[in-house]
CHARMM internal coordinates of N, CA and C (Angstrom, degrees):
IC EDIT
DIST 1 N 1 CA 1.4464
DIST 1 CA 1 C 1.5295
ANGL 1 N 1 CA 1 C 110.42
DIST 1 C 2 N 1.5461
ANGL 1 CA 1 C 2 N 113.98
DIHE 1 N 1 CA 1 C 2 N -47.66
DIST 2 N 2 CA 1.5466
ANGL 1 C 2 N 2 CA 103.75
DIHE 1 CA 1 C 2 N 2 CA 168.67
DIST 2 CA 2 C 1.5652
ANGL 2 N 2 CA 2 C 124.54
DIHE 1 C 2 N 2 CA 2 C -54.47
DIST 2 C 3 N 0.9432
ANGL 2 CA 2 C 3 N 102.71
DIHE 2 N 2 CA 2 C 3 N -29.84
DIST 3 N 3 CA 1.6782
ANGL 2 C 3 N 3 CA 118.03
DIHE 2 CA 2 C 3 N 3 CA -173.20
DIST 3 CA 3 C 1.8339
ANGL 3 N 3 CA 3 C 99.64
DIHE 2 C 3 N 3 CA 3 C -65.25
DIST 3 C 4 N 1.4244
ANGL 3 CA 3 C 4 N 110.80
DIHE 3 N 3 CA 3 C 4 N -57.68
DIST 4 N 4 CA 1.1483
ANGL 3 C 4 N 4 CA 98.18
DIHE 3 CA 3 C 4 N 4 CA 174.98
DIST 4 CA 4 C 1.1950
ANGL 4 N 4 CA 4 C 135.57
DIHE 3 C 4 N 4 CA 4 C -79.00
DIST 4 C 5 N 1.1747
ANGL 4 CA 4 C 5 N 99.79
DIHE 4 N 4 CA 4 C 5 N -8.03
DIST 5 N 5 CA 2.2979
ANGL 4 C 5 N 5 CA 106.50
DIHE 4 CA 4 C 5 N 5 CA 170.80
DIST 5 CA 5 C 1.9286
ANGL 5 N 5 CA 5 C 93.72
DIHE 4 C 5 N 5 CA 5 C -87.23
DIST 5 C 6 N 1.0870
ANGL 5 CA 5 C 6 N 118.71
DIHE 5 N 5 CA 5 C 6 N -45.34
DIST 6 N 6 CA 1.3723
ANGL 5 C 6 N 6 CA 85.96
DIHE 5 CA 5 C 6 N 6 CA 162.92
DIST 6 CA 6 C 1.2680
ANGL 6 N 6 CA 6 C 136.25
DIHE 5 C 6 N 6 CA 6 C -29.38
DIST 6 C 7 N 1.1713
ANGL 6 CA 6 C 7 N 101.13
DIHE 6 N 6 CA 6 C 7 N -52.55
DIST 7 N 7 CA 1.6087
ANGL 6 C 7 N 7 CA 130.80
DIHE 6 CA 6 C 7 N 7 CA -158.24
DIST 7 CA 7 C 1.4088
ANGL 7 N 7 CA 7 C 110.14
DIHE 6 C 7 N 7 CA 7 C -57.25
DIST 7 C 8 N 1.4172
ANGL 7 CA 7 C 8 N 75.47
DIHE 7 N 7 CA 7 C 8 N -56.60
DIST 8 N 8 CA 2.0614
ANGL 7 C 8 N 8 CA 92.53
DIHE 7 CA 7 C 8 N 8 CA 179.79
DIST 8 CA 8 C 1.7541
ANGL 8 N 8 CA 8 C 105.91
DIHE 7 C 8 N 8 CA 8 C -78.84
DIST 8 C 9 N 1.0531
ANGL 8 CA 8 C 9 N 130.36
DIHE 8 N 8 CA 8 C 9 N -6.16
DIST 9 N 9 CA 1.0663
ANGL 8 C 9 N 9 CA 138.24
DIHE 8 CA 8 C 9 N 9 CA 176.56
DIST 9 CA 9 C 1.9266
ANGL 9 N 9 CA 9 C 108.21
DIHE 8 C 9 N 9 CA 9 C -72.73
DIST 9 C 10 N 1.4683
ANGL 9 CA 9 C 10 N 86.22
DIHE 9 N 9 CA 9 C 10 N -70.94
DIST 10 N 10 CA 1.3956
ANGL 9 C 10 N 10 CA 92.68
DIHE 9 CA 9 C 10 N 10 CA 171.45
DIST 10 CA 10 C 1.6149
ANGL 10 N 10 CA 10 C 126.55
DIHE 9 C 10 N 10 CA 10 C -47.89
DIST 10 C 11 N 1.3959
ANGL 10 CA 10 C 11 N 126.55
DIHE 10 N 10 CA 10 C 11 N -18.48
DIST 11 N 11 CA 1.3508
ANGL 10 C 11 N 11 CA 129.50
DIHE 10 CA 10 C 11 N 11 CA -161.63
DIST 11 CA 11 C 1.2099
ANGL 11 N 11 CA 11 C 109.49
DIHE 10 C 11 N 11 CA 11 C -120.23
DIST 11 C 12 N 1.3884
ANGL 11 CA 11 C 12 N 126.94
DIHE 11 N 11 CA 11 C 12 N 1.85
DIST 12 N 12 CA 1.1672
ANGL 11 C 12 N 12 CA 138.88
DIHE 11 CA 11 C 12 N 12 CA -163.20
DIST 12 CA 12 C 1.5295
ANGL 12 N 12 CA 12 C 126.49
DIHE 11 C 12 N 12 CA 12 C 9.19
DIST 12 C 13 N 1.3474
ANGL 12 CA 12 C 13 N 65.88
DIHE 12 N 12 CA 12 C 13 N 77.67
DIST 13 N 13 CA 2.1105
ANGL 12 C 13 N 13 CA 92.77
DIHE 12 CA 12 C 13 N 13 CA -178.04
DIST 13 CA 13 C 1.0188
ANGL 13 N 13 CA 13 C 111.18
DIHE 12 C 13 N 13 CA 13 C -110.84
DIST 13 C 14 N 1.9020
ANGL 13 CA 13 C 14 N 113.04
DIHE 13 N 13 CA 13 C 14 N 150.14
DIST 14 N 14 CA 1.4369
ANGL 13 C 14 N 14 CA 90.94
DIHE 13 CA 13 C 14 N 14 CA -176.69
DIST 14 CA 14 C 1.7576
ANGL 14 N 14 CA 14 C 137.27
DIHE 13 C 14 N 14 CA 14 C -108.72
DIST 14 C 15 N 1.3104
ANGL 14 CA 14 C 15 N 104.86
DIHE 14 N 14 CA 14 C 15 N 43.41
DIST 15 N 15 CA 1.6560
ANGL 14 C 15 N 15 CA 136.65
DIHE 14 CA 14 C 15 N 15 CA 142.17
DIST 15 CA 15 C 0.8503
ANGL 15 N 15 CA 15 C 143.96
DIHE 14 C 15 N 15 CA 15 C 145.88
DIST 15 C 16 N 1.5905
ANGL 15 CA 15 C 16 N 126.25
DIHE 15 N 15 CA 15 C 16 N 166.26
DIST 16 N 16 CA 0.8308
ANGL 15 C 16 N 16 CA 112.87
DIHE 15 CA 15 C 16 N 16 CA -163.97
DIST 16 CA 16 C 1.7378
ANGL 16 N 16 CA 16 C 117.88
DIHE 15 C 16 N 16 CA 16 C -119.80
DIST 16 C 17 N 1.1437
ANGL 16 CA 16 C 17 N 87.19
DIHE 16 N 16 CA 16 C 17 N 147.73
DIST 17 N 17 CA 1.9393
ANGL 16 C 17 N 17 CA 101.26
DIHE 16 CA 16 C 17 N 17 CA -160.02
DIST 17 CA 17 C 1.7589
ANGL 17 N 17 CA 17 C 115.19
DIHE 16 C 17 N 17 CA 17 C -106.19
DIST 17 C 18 N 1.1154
ANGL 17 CA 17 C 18 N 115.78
DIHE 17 N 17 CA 17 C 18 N 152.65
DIST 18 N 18 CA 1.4122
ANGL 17 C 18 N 18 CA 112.53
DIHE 17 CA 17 C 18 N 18 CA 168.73
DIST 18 CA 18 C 1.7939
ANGL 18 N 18 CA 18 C 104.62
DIHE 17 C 18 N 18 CA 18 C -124.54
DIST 18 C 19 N 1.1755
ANGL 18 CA 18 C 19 N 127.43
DIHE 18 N 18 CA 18 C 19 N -179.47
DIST 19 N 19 CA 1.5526
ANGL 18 C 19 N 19 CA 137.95
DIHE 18 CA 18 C 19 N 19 CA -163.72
DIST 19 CA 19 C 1.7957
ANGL 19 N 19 CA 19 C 104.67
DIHE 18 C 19 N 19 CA 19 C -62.87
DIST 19 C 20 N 1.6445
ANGL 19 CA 19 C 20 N 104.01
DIHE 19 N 19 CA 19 C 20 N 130.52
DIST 20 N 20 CA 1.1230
ANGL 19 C 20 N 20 CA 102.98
DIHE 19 CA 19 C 20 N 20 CA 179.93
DIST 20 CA 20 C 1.6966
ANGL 20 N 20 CA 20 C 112.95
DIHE 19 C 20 N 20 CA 20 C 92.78
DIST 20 C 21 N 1.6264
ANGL 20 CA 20 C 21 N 126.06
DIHE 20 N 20 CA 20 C 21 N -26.86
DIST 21 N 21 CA 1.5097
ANGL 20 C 21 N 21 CA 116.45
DIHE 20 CA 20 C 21 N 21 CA -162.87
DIST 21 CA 21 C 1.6802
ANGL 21 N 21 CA 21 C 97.01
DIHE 20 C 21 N 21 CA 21 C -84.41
DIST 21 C 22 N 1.2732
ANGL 21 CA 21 C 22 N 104.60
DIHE 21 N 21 CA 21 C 22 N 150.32
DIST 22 N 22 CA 1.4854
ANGL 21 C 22 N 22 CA 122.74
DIHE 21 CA 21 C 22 N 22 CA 174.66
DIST 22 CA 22 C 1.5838
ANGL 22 N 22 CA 22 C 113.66
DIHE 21 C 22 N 22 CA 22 C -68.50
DIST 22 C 23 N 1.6680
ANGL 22 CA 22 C 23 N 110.74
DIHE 22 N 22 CA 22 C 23 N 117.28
DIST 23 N 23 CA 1.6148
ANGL 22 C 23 N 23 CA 111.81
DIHE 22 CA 22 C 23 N 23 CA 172.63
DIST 23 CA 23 C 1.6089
ANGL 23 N 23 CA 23 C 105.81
DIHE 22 C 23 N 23 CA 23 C -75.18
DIST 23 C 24 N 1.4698
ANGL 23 CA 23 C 24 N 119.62
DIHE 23 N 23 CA 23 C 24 N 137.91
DIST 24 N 24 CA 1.0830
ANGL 23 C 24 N 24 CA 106.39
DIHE 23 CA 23 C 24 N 24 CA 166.13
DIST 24 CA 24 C 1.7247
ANGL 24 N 24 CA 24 C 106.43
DIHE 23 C 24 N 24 CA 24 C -101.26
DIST 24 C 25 N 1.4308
ANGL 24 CA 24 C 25 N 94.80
DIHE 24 N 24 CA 24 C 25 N 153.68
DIST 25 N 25 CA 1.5049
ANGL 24 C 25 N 25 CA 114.84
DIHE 24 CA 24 C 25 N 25 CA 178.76
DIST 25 CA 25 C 1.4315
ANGL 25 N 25 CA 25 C 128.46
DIHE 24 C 25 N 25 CA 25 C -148.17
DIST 25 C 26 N 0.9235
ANGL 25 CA 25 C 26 N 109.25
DIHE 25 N 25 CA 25 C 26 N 33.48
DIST 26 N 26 CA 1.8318
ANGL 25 C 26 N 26 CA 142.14
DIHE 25 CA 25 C 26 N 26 CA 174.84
DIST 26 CA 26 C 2.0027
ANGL 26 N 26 CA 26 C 98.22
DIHE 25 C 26 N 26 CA 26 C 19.45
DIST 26 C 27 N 0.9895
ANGL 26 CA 26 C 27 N 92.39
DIHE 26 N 26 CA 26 C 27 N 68.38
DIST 27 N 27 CA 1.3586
ANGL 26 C 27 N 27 CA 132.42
DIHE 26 CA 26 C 27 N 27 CA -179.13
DIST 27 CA 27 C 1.8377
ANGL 27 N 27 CA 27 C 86.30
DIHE 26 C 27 N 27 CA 27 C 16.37
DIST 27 C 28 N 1.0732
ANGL 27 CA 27 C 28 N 118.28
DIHE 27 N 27 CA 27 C 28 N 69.95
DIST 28 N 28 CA 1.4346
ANGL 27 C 28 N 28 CA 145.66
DIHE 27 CA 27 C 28 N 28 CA 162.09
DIST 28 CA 28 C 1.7018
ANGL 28 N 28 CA 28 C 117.36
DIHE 27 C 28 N 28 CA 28 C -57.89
DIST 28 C 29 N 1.1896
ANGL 28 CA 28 C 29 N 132.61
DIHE 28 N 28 CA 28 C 29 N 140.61
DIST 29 N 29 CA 1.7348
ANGL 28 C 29 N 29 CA 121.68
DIHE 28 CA 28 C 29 N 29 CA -176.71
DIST 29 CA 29 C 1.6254
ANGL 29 N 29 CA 29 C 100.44
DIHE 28 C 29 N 29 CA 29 C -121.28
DIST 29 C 30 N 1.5395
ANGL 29 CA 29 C 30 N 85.03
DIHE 29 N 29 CA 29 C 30 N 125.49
DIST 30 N 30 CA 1.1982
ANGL 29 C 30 N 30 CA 78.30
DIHE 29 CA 29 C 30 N 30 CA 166.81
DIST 30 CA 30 C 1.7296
ANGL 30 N 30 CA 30 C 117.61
DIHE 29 C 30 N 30 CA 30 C 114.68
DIST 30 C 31 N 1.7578
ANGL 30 CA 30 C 31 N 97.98
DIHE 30 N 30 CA 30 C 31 N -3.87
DIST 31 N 31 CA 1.4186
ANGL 30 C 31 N 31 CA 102.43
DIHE 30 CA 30 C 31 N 31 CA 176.55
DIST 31 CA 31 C 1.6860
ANGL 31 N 31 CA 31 C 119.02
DIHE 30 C 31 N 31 CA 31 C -74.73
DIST 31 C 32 N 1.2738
ANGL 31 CA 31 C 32 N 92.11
DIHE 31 N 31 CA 31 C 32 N 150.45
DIST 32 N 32 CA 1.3916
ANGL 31 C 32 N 32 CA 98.59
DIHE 31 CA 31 C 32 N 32 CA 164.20
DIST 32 CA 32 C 1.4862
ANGL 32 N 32 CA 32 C 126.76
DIHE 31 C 32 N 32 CA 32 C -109.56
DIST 32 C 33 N 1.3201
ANGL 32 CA 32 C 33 N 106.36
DIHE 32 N 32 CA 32 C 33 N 141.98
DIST 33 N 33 CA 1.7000
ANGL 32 C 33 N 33 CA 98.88
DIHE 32 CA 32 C 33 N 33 CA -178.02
DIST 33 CA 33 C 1.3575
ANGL 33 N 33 CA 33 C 131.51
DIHE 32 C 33 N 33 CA 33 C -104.88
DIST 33 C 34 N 1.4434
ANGL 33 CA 33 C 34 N 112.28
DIHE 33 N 33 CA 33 C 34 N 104.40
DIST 34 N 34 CA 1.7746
ANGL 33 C 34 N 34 CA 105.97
DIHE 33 CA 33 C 34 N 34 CA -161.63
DIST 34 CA 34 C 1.2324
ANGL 34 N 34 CA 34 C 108.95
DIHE 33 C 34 N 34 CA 34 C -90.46
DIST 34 C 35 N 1.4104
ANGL 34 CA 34 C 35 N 106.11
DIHE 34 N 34 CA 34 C 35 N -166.23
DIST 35 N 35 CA 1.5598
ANGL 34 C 35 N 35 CA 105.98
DIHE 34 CA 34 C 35 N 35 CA -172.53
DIST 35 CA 35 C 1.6678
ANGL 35 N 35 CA 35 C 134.35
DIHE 34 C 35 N 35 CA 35 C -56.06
DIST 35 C 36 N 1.1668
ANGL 35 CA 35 C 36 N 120.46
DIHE 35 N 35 CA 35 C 36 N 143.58
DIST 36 N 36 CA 2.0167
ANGL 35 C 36 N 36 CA 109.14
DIHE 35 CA 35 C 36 N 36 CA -155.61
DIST 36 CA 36 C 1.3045
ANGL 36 N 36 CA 36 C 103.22
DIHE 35 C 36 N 36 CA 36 C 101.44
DIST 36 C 37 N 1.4458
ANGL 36 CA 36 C 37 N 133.30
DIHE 36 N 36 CA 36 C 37 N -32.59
DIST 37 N 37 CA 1.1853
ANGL 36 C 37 N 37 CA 112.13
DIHE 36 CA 36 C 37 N 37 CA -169.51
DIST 37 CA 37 C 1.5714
ANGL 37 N 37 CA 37 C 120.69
DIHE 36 C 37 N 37 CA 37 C -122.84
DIST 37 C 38 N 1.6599
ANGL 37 CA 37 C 38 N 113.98
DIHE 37 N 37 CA 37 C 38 N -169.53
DIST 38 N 38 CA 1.3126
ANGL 37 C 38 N 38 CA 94.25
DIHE 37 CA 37 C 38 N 38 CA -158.64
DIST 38 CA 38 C 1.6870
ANGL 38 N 38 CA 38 C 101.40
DIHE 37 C 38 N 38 CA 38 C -160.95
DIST 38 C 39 N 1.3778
ANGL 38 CA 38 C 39 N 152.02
DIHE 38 N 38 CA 38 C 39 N 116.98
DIST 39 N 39 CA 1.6183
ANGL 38 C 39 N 39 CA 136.78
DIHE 38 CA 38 C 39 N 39 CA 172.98
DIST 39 CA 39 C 1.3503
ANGL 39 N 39 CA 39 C 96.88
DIHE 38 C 39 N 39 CA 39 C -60.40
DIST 39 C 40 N 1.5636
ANGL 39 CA 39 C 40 N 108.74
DIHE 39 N 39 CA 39 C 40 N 146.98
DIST 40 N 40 CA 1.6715
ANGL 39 C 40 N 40 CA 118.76
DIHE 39 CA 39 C 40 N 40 CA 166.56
DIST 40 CA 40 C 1.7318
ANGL 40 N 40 CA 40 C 101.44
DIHE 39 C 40 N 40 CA 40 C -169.02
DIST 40 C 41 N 1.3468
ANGL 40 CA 40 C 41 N 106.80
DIHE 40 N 40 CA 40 C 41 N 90.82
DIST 41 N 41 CA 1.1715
ANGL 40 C 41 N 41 CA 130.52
DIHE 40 CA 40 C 41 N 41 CA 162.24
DIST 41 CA 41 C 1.7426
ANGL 41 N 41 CA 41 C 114.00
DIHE 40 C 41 N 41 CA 41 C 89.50
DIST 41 C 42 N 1.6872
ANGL 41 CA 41 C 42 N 104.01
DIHE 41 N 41 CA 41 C 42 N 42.38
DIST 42 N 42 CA 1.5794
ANGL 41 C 42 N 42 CA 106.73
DIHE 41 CA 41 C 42 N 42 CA -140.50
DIST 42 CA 42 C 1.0509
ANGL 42 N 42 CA 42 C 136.39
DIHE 41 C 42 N 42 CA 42 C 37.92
DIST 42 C 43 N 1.2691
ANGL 42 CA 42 C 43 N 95.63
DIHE 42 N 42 CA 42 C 43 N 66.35
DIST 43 N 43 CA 1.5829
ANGL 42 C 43 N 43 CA 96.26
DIHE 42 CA 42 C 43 N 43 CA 170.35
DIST 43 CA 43 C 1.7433
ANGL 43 N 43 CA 43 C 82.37
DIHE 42 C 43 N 43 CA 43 C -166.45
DIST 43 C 44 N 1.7183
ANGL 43 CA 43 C 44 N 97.32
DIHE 43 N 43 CA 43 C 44 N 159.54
DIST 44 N 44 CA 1.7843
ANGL 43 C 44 N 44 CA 110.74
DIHE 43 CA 43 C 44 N 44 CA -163.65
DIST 44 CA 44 C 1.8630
ANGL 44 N 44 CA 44 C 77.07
DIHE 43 C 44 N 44 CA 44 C -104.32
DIST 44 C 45 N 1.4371
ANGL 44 CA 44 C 45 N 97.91
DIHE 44 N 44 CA 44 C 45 N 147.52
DIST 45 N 45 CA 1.5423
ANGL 44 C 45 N 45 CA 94.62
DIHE 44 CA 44 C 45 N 45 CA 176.68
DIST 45 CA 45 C 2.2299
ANGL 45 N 45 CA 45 C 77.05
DIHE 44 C 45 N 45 CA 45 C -140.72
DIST 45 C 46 N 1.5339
ANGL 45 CA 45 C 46 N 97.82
DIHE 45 N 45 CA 45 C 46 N 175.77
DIST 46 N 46 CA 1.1754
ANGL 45 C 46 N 46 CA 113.84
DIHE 45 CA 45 C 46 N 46 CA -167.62
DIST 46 CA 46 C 1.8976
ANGL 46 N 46 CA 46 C 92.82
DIHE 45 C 46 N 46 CA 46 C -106.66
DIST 46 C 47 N 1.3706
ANGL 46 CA 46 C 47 N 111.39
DIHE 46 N 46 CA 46 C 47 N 139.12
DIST 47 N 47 CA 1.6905
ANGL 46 C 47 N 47 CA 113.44
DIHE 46 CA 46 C 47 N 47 CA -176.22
DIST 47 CA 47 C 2.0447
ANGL 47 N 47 CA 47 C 94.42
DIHE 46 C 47 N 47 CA 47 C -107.08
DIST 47 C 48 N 1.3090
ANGL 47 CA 47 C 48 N 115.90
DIHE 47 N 47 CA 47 C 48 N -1.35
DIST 48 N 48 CA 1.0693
ANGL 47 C 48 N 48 CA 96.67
DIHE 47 CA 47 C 48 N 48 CA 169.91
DIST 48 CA 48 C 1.6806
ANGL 48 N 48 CA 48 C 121.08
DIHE 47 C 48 N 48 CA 48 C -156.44
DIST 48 C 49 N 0.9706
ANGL 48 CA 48 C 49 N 145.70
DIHE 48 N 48 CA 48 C 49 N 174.48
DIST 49 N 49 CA 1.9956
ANGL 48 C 49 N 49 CA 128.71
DIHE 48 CA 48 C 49 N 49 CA -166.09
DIST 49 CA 49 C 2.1232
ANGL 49 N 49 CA 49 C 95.65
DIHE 48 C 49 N 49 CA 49 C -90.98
DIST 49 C 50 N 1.3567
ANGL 49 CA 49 C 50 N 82.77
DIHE 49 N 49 CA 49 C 50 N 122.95
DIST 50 N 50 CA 1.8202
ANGL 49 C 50 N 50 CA 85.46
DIHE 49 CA 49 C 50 N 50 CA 161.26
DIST 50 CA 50 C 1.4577
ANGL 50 N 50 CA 50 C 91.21
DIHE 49 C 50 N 50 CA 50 C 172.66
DIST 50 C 51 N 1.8931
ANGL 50 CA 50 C 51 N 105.26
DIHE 50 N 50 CA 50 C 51 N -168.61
DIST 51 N 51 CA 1.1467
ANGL 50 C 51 N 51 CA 108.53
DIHE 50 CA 50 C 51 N 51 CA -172.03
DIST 51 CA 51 C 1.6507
ANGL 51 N 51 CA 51 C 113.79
DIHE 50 C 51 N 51 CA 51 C -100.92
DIST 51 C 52 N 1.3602
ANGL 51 CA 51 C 52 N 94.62
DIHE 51 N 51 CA 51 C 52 N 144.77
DIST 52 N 52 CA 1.6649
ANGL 51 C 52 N 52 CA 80.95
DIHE 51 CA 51 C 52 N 52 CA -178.30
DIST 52 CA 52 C 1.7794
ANGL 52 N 52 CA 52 C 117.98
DIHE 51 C 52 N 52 CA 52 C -96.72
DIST 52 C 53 N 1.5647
ANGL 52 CA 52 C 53 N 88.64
DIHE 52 N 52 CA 52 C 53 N 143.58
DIST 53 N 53 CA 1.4329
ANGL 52 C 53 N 53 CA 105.47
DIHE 52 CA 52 C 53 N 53 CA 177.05
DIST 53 CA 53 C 1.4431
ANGL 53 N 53 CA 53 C 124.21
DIHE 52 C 53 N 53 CA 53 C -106.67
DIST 53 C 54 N 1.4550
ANGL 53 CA 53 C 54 N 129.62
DIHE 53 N 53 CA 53 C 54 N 154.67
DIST 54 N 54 CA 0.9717
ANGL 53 C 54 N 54 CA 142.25
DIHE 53 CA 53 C 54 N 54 CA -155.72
DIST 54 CA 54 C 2.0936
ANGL 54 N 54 CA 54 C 111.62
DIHE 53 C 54 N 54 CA 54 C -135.43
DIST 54 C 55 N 0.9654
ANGL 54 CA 54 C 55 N 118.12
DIHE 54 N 54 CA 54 C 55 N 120.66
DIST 55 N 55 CA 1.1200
ANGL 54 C 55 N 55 CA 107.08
DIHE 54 CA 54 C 55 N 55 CA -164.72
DIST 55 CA 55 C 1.6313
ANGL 55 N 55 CA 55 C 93.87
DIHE 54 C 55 N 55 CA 55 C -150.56
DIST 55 C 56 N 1.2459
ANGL 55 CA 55 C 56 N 116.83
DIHE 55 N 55 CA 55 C 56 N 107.00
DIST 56 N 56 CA 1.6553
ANGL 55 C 56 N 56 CA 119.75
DIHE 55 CA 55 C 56 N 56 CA -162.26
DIST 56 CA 56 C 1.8909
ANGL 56 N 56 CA 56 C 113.05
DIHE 55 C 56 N 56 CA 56 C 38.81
DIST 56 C 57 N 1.2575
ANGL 56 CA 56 C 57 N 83.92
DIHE 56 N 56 CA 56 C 57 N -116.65
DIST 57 N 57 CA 1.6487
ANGL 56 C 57 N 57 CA 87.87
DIHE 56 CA 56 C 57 N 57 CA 173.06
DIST 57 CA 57 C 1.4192
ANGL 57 N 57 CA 57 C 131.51
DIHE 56 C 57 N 57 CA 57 C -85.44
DIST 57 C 58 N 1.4392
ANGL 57 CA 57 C 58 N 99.91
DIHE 57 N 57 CA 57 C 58 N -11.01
DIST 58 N 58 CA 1.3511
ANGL 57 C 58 N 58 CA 125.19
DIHE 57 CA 57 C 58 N 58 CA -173.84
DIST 58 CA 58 C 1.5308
ANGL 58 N 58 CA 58 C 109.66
DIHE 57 C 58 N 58 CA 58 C -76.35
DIST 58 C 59 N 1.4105
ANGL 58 CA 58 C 59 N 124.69
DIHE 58 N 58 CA 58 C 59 N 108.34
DIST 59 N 59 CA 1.2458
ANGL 58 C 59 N 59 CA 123.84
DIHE 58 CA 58 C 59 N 59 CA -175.46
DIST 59 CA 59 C 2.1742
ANGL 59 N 59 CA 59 C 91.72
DIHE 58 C 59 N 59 CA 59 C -110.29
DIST 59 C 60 N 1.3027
ANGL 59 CA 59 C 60 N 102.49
DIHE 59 N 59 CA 59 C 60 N 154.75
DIST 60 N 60 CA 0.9017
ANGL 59 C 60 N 60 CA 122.97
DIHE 59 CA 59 C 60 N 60 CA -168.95
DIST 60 CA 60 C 1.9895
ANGL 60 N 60 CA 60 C 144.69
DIHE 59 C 60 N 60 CA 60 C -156.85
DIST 60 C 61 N 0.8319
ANGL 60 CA 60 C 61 N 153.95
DIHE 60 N 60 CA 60 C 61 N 85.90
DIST 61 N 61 CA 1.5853
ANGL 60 C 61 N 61 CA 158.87
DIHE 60 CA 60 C 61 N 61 CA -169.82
DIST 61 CA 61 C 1.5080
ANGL 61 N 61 CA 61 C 104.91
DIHE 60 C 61 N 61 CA 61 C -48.89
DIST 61 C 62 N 1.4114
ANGL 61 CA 61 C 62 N 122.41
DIHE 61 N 61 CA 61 C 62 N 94.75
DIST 62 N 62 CA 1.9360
ANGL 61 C 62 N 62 CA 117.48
DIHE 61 CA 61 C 62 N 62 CA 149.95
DIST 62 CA 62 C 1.1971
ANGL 62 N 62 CA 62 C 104.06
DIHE 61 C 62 N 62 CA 62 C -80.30
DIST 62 C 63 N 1.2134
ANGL 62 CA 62 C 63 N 87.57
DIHE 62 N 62 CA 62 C 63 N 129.00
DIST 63 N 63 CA 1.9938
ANGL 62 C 63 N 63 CA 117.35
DIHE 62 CA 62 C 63 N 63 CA -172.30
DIST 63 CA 63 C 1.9878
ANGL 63 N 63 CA 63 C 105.63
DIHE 62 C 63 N 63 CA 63 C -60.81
DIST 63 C 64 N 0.4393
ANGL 63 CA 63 C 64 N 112.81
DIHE 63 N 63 CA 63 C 64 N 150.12
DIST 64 N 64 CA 1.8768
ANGL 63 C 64 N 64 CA 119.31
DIHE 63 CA 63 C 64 N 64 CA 179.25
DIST 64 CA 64 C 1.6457
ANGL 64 N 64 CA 64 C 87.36
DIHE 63 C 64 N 64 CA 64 C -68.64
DIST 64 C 65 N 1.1700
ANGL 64 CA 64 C 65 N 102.64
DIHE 64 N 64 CA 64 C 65 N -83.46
DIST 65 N 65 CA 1.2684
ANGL 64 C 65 N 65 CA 116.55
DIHE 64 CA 64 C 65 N 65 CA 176.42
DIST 65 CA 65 C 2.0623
ANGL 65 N 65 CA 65 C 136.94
DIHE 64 C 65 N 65 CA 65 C -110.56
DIST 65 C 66 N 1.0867
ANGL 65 CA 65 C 66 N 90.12
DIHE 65 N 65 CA 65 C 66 N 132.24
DIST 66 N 66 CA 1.7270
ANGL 65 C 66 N 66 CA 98.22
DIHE 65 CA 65 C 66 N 66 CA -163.12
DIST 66 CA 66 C 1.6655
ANGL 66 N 66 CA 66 C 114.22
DIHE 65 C 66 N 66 CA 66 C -123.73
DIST 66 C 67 N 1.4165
ANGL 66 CA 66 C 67 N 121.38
DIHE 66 N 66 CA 66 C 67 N 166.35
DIST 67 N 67 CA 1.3716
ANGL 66 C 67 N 67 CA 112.42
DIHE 66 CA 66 C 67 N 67 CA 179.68
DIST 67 CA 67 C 1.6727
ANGL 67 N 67 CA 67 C 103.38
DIHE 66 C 67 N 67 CA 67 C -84.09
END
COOR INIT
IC SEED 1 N 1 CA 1 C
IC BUILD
């Protein structure tokens, strides 16, 4: 967990999530959901721990760790 608030610290993103936590997206139209993430009961939740990124509409999970 420190490793990844670093993480997100360093990149100044705005957070960072582990499996299961709710993305917020201020009920925005029009998002898209990239990889890391997932709909579950309207609402975008994260399928794996990293920081989340944002790239136009494109919301998205960088993995902590990857091959």
């Amino acid at each position: 967990l420190e490793q990844l608030e670093s993480l997100s610290a360093k990149l100044n993103s705005d957070a960072s999530v582990t499996i299961a936590d709710s993305i917020p997206v201020n009920h925005e139209d029009g998002v898209l959901k990239g990889h890391g993430t997932a709909e579950l009961d309207g609402q975008i939740v994260a399928t794996l721990c990293g920081v989340v990124e944002r790239v136009n509409k494109l919301l998205y999970v960088r993995a902590l760790r990857s091959r």
